[in-house]
C-alpha positions as CSV (number, residue, x, y, z in Angstrom):
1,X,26.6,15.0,-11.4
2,X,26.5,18.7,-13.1
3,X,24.0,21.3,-13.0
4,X,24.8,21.0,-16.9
5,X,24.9,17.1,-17.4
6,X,24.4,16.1,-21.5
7,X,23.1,20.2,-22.0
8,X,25.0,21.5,-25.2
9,X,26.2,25.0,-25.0
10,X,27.6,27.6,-27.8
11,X,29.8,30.2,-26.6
12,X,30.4,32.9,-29.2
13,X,33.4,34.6,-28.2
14,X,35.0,31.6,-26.5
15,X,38.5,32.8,-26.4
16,X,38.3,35.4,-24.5
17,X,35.9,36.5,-21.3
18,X,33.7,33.6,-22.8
19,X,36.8,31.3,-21.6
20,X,35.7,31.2,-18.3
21,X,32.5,30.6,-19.2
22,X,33.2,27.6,-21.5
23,X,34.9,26.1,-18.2
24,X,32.5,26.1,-16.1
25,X,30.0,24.8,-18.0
26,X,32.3,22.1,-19.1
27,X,32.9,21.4,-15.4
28,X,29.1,21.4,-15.0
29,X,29.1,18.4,-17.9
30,X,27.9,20.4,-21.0
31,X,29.3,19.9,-24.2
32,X,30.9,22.8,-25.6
33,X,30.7,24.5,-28.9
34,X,33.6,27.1,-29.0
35,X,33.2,30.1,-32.1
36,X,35.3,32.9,-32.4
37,X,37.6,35.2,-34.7
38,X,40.5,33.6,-33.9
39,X,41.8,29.8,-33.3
40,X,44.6,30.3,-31.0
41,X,42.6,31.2,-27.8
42,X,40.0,28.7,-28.6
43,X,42.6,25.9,-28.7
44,X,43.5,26.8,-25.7
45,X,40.2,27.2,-24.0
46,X,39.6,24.0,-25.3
47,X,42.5,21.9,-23.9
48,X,41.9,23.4,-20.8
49,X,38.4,21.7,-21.1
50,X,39.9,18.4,-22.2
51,X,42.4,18.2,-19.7
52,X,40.0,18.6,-17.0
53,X,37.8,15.8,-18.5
54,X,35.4,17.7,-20.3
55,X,34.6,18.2,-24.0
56,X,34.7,21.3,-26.4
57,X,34.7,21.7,-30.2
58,X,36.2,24.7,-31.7
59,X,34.9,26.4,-34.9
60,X,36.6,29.6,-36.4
61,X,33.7,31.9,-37.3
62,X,32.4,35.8,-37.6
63,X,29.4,36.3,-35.7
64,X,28.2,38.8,-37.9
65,X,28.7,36.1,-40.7
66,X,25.0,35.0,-41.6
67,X,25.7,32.1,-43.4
68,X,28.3,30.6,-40.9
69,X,26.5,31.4,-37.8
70,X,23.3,29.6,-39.7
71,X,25.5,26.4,-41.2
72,X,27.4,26.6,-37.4
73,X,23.9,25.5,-35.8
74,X,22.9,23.1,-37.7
75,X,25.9,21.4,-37.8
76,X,25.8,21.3,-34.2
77,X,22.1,20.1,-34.3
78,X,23.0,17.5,-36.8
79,X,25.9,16.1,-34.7
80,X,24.1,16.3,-31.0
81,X,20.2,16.8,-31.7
82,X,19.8,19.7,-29.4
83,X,21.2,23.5,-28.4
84,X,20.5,24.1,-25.1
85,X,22.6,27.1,-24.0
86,X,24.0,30.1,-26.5
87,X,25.7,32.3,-24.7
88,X,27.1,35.7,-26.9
89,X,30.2,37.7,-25.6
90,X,31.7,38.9,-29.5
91,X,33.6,42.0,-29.0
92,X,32.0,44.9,-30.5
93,X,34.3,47.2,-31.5
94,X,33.2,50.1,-28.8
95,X,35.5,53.5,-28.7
96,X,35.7,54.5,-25.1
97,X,37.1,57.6,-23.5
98,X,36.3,60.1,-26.9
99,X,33.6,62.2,-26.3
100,X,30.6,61.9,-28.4
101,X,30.9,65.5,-29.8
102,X,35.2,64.3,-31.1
103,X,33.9,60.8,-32.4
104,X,33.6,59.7,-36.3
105,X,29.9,58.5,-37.3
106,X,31.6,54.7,-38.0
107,X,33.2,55.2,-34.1
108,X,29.7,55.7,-32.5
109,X,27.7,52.9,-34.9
110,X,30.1,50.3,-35.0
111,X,29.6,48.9,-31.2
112,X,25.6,49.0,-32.2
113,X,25.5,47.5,-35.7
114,X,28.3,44.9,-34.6
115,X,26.5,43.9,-31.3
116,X,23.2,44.2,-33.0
117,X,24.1,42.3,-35.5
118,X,25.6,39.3,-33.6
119,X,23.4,38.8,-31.3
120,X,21.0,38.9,-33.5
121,X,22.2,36.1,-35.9
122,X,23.3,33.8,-32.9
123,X,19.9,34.7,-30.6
124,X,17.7,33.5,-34.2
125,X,19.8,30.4,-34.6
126,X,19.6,28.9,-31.6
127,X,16.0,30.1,-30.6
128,X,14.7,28.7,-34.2
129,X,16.2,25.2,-32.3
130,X,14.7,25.9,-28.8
131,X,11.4,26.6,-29.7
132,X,11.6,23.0,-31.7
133,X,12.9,21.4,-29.1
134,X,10.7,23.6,-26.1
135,X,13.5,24.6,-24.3
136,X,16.7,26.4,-24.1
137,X,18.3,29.4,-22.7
138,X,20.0,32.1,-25.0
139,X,22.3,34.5,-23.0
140,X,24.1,37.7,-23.7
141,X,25.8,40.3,-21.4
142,X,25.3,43.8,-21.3
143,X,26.0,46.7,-18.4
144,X,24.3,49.5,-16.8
145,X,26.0,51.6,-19.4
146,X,22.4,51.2,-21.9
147,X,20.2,52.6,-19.1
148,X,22.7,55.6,-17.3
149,X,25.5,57.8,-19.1
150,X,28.8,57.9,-17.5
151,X,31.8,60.3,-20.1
152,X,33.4,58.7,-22.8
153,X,30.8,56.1,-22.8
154,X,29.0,57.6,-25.8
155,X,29.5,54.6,-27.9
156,X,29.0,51.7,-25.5
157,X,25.8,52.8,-24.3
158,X,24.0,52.9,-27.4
159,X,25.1,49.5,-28.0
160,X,24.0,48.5,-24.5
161,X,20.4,49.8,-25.2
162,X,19.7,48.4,-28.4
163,X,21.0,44.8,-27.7
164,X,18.9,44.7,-24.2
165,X,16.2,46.0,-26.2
166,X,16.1,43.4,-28.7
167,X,16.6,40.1,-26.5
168,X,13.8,42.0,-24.5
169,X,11.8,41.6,-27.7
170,X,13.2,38.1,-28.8
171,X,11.8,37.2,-24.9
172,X,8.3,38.2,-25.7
173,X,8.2,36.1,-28.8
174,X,9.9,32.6,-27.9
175,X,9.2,33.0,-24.1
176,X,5.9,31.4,-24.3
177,X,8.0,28.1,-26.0
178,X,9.4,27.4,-23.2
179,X,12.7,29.6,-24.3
180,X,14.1,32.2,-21.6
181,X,16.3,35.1,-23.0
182,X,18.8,36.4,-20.3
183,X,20.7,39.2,-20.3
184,X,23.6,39.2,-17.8
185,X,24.2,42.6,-16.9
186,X,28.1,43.2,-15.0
187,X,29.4,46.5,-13.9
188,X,32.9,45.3,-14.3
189,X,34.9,42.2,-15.7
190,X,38.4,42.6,-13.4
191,X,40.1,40.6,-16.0
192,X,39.6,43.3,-19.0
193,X,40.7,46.3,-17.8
194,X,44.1,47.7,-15.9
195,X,43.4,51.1,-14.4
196,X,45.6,52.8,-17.1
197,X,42.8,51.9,-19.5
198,X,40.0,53.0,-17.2
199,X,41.9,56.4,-16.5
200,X,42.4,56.6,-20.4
201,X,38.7,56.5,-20.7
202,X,38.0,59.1,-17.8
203,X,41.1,60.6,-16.2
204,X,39.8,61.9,-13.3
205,X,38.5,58.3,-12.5
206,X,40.5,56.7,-9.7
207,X,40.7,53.0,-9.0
208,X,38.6,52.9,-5.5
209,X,35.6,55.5,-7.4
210,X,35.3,52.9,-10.1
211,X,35.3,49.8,-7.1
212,X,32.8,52.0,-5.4
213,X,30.1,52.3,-8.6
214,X,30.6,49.0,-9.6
215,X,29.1,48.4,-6.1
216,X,26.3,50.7,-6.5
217,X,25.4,48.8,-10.2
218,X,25.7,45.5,-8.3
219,X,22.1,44.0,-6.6
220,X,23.8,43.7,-3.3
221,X,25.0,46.9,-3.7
222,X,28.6,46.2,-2.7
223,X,31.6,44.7,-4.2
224,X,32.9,41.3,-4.2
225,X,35.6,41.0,-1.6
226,X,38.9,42.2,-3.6
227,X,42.1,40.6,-2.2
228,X,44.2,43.0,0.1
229,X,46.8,42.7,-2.7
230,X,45.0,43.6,-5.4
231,X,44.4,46.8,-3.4
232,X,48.0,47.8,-2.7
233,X,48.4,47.7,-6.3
234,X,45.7,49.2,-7.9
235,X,48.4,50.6,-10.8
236,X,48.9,47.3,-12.0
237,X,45.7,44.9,-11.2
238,X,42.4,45.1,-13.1
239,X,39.6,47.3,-11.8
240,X,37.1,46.0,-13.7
241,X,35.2,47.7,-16.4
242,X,31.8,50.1,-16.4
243,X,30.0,49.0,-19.4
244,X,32.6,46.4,-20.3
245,X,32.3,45.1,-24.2
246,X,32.4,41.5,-24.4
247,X,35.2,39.9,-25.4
């Protein structure tokens, strides 16, 4: 048995970082709901699932999209009864590695209004349900980057803050329904970023100073152990990213 047996799960942003996601809690025995941009990835995701035994739907949908996050839900409450897990990782648009003083009014409010927004509409949805049904978990990730500045961050952290802020909120309100809000925070996914993109946002930023404060943001304070070859080729393997925008 699963950790996740007959729980339903949405995972906004399924086709990409939300992939792995999807898997495990199909392995776990949840059934999937799959939503994103774009149907390719989420086909794929999703006959990974199947092939390993599990279940997933895909729907094609913009998070920001009122209406279809809204009519996405209670289709899926209609269908199953329940929503027992939403999980948001919709890319936000962020601009990294232009300072604040170079960037476009639209390039510092796009990662805020976009992740705003999103959660937002997926968070209501799915709490409206949980707080019917007294229970549920709503998820989101997030990074150090809201609480701490680090150069060329200037439009990630905003985001960071106001998203933490409101699930912070949304906690307050549907906690006492039996509803937890949880905001996974990472200080790197190693599967977004090649070191070229983190030296693009910071130059002077090498590959073993970016393993070393993703340690310090971690609650162990060190890093996971990375494989000896991933180390000998720091030019071409992910370092993982410092207030990474989900995917």
């Amino acid at each position: 048995m699963g950790m996740l047996d007959g729980k339903i799960a949405i995972v906004y942003g399924g086709g990409g970082i939300g992939g792995g996601v999807a898997r495990t809690f199909a392995r776990e025995g949840a059934g999937v709901f799959l939503a994103g941009r774009t149907r390719g990835p989420l086909d794929a995701i999703a006959k990974d699932i199947a092939d390993a035994g599990g279940s997933a739907d895909v729907t094609v949908l913009d998070a920001t999209d009122e209406r279809a996050v809204d009519e996405h839900v209670a289709a899926i409450v209609a269908r199953t009864g329940r929503v027992d897990v939403s999980f948001n990782l919709v890319s936000r648009g962020d601009v990294q590695g232009t300072p604040l003083v170079e960037m476009r009014t639209e390039d510092v409010l796009r990662a805020t209004v976009n992740g705003l927004t999103s959660n937002f509409l997926t968070a209501r949805a799915a709490a409206r349900q949980m707080v019917a049904q007294g229970s549920g978990v709503v998820l989101h990730l997030n990074s150090a980057s809201g609480a701490g500045a680090f150069p060329g961050m200037g439009s990630t952290g905003p985001a960071d803050a106001a998203v933490e802020s409101f699930m912070r909120y949304l906690a307050a309100e549907v906690g006492p329904h039996g509803v937890r809000v949880c905001g996974i925070w990472t200080a790197g996914v190693e599967e977004t970023l090649m070191t070229a993109d983190l030296t693009a946002v910071n130059p002077d930023t090498e590959a073993q100073a970016a393993l070393d404060m993703i340690a310090g943001m971690s609650v162990l304070r060190r890093a996971r152990g990375w494989p000896r070859s991933w180390r000998r080729r720091r030019s071409s393997r992910p370092t993982g990213r410092p207030g990474s925008p989900a995917r």
